[in-house]
TIDRENDO-344760 format. One record per residue (C-alpha): z, x, y; residue number from 1. Coordinates in pm, 1 decimal, decimal comma. Example, Ala and Ser with C-alpha at 12.3 -4.5 7.8 and 13.67 -1.06 7.14 Angstrom:
<rs>
<r up="780,0" east="1230,0" north="-450,0" n="1"/>
<r up="714,0" east="1367,0" north="-106,0" n="2"/>
</rs>
This chain:
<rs>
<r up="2997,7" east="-6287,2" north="3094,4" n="1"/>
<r up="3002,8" east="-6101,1" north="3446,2" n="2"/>
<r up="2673,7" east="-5856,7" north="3415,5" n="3"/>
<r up="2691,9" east="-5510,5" north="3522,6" n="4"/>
<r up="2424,8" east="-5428,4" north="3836,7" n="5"/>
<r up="2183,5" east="-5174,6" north="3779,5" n="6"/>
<r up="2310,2" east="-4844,2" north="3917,3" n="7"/>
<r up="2218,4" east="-4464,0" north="3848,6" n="8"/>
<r up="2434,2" east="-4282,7" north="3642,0" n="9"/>
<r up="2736,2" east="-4080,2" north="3782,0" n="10"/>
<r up="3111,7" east="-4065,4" north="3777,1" n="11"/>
<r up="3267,4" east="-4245,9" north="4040,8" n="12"/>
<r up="3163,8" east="-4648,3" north="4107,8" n="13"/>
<r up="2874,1" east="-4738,7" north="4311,5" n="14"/>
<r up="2885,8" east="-4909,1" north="4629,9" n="15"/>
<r up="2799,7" east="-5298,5" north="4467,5" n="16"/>
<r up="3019,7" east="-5259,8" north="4173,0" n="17"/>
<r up="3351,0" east="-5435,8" north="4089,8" n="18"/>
<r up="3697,1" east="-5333,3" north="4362,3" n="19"/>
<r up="4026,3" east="-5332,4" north="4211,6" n="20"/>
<r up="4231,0" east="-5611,9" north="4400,0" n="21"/>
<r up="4511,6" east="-5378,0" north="4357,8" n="22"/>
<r up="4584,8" east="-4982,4" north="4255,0" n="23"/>
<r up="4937,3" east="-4866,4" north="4159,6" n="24"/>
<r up="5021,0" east="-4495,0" north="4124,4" n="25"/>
<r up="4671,8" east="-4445,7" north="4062,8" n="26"/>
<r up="4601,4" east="-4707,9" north="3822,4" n="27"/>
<r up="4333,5" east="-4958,7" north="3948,5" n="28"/>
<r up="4357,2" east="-5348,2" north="3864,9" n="29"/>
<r up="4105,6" east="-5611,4" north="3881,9" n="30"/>
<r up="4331,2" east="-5922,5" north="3880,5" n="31"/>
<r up="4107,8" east="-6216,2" north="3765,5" n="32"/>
<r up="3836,6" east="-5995,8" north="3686,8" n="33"/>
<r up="3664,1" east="-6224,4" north="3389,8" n="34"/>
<r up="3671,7" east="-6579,3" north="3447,9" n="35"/>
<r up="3788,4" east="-6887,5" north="3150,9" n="36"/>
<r up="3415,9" east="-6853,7" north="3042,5" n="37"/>
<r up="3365,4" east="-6506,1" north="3049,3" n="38"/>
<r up="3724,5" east="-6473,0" north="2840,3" n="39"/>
<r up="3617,7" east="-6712,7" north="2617,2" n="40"/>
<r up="3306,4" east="-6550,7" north="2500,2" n="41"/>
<r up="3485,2" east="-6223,9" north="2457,0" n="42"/>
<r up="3697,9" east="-6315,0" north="2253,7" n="43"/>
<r up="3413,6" east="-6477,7" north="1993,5" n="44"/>
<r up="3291,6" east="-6082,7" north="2064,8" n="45"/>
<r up="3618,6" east="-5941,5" north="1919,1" n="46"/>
<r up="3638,6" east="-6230,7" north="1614,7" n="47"/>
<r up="3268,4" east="-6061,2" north="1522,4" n="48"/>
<r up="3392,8" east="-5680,6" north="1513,7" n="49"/>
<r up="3691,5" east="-5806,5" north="1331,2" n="50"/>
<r up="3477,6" east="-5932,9" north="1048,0" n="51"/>
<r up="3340,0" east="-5647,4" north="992,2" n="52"/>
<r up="3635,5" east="-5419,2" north="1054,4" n="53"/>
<r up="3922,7" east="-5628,9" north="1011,8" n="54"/>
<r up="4263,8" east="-5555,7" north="1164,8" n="55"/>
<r up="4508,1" east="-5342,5" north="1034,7" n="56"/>
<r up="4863,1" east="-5206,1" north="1096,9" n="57"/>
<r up="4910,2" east="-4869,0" north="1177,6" n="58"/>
<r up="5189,2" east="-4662,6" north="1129,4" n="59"/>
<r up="5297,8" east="-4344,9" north="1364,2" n="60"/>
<r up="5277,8" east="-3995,5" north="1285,7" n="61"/>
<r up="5667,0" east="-4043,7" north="1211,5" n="62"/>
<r up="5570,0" east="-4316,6" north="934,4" n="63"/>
<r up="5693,2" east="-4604,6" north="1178,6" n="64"/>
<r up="5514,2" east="-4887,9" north="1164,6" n="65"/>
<r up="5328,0" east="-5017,1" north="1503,4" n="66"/>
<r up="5411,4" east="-5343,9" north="1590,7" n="67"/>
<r up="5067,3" east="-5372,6" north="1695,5" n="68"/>
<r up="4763,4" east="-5413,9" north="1447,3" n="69"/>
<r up="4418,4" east="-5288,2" north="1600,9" n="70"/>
<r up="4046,6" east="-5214,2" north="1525,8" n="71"/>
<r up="3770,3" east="-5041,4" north="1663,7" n="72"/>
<r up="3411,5" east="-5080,2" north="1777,6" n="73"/>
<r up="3172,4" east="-4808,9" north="1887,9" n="74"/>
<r up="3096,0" east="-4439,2" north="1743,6" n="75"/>
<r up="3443,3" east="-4330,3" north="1681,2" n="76"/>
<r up="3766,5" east="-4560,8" north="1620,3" n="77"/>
<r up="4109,0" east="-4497,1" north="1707,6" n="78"/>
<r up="4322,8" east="-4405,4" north="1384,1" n="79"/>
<r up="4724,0" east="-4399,0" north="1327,4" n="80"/>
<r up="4919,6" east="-4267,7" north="1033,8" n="81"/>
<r up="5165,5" east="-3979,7" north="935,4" n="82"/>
<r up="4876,9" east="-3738,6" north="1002,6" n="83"/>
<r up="4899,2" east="-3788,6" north="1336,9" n="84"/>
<r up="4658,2" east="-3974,6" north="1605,1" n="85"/>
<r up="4296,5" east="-3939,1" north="1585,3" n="86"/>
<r up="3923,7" east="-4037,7" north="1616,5" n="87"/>
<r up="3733,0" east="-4148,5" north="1321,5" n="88"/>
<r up="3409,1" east="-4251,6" north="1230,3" n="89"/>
<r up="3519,4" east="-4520,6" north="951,8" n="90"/>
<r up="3740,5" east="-4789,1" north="937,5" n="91"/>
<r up="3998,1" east="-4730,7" north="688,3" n="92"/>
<r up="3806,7" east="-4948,7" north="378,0" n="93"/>
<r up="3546,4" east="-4685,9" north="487,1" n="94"/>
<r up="3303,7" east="-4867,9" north="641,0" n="95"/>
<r up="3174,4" east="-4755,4" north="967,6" n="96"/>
<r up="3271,3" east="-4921,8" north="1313,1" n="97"/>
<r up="3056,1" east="-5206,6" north="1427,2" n="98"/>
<r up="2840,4" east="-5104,3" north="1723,7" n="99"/>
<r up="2990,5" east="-5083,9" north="2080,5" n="100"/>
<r up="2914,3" east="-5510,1" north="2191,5" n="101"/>
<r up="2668,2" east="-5502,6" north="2499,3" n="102"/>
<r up="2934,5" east="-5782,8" north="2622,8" n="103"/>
<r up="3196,1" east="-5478,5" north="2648,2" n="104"/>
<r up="2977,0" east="-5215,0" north="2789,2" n="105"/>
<r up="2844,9" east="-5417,4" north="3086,5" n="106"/>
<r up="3210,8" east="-5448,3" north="3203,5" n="107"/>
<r up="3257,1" east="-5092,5" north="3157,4" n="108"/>
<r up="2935,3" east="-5009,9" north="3398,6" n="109"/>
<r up="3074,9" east="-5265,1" north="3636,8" n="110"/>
<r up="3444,6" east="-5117,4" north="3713,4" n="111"/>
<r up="3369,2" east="-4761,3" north="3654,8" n="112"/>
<r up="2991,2" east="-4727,8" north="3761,3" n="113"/>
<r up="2901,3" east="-4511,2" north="3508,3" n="114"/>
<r up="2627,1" east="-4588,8" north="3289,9" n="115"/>
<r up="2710,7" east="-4323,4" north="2971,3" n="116"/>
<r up="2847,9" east="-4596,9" north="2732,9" n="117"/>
<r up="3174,7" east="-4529,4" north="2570,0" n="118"/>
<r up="3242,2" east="-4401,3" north="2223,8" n="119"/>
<r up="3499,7" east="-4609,2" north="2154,5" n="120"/>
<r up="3633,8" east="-4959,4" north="2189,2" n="121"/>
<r up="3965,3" east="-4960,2" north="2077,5" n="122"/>
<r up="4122,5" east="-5344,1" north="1982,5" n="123"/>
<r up="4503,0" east="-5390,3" north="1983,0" n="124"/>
<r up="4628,3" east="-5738,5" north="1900,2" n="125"/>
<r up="5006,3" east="-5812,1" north="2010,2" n="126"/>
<r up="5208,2" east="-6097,6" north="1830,2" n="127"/>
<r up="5529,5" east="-6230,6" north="1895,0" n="128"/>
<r up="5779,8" east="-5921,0" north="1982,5" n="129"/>
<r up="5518,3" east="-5651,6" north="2013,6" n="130"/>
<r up="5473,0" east="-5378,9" north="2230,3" n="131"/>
<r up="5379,6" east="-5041,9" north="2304,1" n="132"/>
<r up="5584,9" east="-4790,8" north="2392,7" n="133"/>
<r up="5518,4" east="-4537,5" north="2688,5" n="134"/>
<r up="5261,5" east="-4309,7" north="2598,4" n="135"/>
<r up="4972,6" east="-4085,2" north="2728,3" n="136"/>
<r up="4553,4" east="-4127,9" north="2620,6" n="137"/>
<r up="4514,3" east="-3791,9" north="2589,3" n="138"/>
<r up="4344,1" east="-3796,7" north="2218,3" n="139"/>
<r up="4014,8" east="-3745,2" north="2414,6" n="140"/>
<r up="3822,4" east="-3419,3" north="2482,8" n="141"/>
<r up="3758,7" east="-3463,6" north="2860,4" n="142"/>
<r up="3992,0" east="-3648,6" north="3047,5" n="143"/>
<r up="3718,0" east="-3646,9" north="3360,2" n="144"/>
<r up="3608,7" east="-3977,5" north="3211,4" n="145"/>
<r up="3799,4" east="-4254,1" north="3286,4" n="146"/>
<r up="3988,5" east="-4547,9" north="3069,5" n="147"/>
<r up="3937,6" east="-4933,6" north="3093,7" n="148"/>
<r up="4209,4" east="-5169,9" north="2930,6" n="149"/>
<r up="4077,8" east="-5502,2" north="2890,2" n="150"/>
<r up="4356,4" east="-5792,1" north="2871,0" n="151"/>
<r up="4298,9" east="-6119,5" north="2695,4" n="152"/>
<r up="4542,1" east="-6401,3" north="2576,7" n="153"/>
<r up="4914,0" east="-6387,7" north="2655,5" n="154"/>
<r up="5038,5" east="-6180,8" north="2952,8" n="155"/>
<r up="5204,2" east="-5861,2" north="2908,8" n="156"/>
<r up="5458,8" east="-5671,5" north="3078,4" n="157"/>
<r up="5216,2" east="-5359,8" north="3187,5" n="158"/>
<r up="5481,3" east="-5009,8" north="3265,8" n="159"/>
<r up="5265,5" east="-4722,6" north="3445,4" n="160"/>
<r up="5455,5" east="-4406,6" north="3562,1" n="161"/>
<r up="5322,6" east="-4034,4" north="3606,9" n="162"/>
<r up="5212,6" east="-3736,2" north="3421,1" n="163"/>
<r up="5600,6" east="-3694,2" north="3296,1" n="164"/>
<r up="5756,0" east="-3872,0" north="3058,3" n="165"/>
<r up="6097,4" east="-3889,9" north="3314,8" n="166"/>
<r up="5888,1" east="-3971,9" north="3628,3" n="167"/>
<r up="5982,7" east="-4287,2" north="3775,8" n="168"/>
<r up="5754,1" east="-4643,8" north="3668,9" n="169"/>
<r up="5631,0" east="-4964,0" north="3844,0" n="170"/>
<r up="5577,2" east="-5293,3" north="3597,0" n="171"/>
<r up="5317,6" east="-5547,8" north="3684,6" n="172"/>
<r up="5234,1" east="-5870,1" north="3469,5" n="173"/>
<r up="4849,4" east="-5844,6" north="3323,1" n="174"/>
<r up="4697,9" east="-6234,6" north="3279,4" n="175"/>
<r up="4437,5" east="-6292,8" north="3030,3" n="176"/>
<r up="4119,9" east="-6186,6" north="3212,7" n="177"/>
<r up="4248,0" east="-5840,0" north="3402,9" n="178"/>
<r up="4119,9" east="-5492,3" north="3395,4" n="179"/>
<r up="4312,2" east="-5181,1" north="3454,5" n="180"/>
<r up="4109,8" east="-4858,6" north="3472,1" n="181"/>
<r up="4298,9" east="-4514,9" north="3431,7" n="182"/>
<r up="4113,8" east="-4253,8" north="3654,1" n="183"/>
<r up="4224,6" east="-3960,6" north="3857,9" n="184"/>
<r up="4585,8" east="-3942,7" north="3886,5" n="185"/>
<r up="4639,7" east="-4206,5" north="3635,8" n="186"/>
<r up="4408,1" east="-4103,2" north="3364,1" n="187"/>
<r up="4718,2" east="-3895,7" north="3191,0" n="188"/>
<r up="4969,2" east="-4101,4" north="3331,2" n="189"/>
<r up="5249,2" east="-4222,8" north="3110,7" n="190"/>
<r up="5204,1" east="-4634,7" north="3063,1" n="191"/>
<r up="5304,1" east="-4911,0" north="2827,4" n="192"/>
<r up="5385,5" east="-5301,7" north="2771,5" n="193"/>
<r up="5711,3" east="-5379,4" north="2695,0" n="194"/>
<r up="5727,2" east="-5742,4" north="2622,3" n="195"/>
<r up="5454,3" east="-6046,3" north="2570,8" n="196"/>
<r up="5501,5" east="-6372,6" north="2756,3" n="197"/>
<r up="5455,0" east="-6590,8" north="2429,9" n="198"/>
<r up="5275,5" east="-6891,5" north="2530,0" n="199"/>
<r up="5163,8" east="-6832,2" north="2892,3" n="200"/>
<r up="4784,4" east="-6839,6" north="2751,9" n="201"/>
<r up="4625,3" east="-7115,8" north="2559,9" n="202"/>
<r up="4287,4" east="-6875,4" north="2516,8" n="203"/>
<r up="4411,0" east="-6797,5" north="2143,6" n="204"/>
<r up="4453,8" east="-7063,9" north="1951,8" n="205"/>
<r up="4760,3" east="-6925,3" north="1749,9" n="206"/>
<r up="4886,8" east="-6733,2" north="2055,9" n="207"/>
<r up="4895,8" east="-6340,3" north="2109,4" n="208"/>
<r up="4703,2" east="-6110,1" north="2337,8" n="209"/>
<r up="4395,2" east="-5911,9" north="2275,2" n="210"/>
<r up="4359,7" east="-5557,1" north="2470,7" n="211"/>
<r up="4048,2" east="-5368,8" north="2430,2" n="212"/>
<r up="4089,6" east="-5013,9" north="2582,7" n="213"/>
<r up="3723,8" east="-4825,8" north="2633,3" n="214"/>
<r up="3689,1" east="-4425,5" north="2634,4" n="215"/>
<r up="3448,8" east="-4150,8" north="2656,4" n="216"/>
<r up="3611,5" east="-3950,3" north="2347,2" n="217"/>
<r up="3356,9" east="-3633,0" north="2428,2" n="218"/>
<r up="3512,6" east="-3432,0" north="2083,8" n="219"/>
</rs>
């Protein structure tokens, strides 16, 4: 796994951390960011929260179901259902969330340089036909803090736009091993994935793609 550098704590990255290769509307990507090892060993990472919080699908505040299924890790886990969206310190068999995986939290230090670890680790796992429509993080308390999305597996069809639903968007593919990190005039910035290239990754063994998106929830 790429190790974080020592750094003191603050809010915008240090001078030796990780450079996004690329930033789009505000929205800053580290193509190639973990290598075939590094992805490799996440991944055993995510099989170990799953054990202990296994996956589940969600359903939307309109009783949809996601096309998604997802976990958590951390303090606080991100929770769907016809009560709306929401934090929450269980999983729903009412266990509580797994701890926050060093592994996770080093990358975290390295692309945002900020050494408060998040609350949350959220775990989305797309099959097949799924996707995720265009929508905002704003379930947090301070949107100061920034977001990380972590892609693994197949490559997805990433949508970012602005801060209105109608504002105009820019697609770029995300291969297993890329970061994107929401800050500034991205952090509330309308994004998505719209379609999975099925088969472009042979780092699950049944397929799919594994995105684990880290936040400061700050309730």
């Amino acid at each position: 796994m790429k190790s974080a550098r020592d750094r003191s704590s603050n809010s915008s990255r240090a001078p030796d951390g990780a450079k996004p290769t690329v930033t789009i509307r505000g929205f800053e990507i580290f193509k190639g960011y973990l290598d075939s090892a590094a992805q490799s060993e996440l991944v055993q990472v995510v099989r170990g929260v799953a054990q202990k919080a296994p996956l589940f699908s969600p359903v939307t505040r309109f009783g949809k179901p996601m096309s998604v299924q997802m976990t958590s890790a951390g303090r606080l886990g991100w929770y769907s259902d016809t009560s709306g969206y929401s934090y929450r310190d269980r999983h729903p068999s009412g266990a509580p969330w797994p701890n926050l995986p060093e592994e996770v939290s080093e990358i975290w230090t390295d692309v945002t340089g900020i050494d408060r670890t998040p609350d949350c680790c959220l775990i989305n796992f797309y099959r097949g036909n799924a996707r995720m429509g265009l929508h905002q993080d704003k379930d947090e308390g301070d949107f100061s803090w920034p977001v990380v999305s972590i892609s693994l597996g197949d490559e997805a069809l990433f949508r970012m736009g602005g801060i209105e639903r109608s504002d105009k968007t820019e697609s770029i593919w995300l291969s297993s091993g890329d970061i994107v990190v929401l800050t500034g005039e991205a952090r509330l910035a309308f994004h998505g994935v719209d379609r999975i290239k099925q088969g472009s990754s042979q780092l699950l063994a049944q397929g799919g793609r594994l995105n684990l998106t880290l936040r400061i929830v700050d309730l």
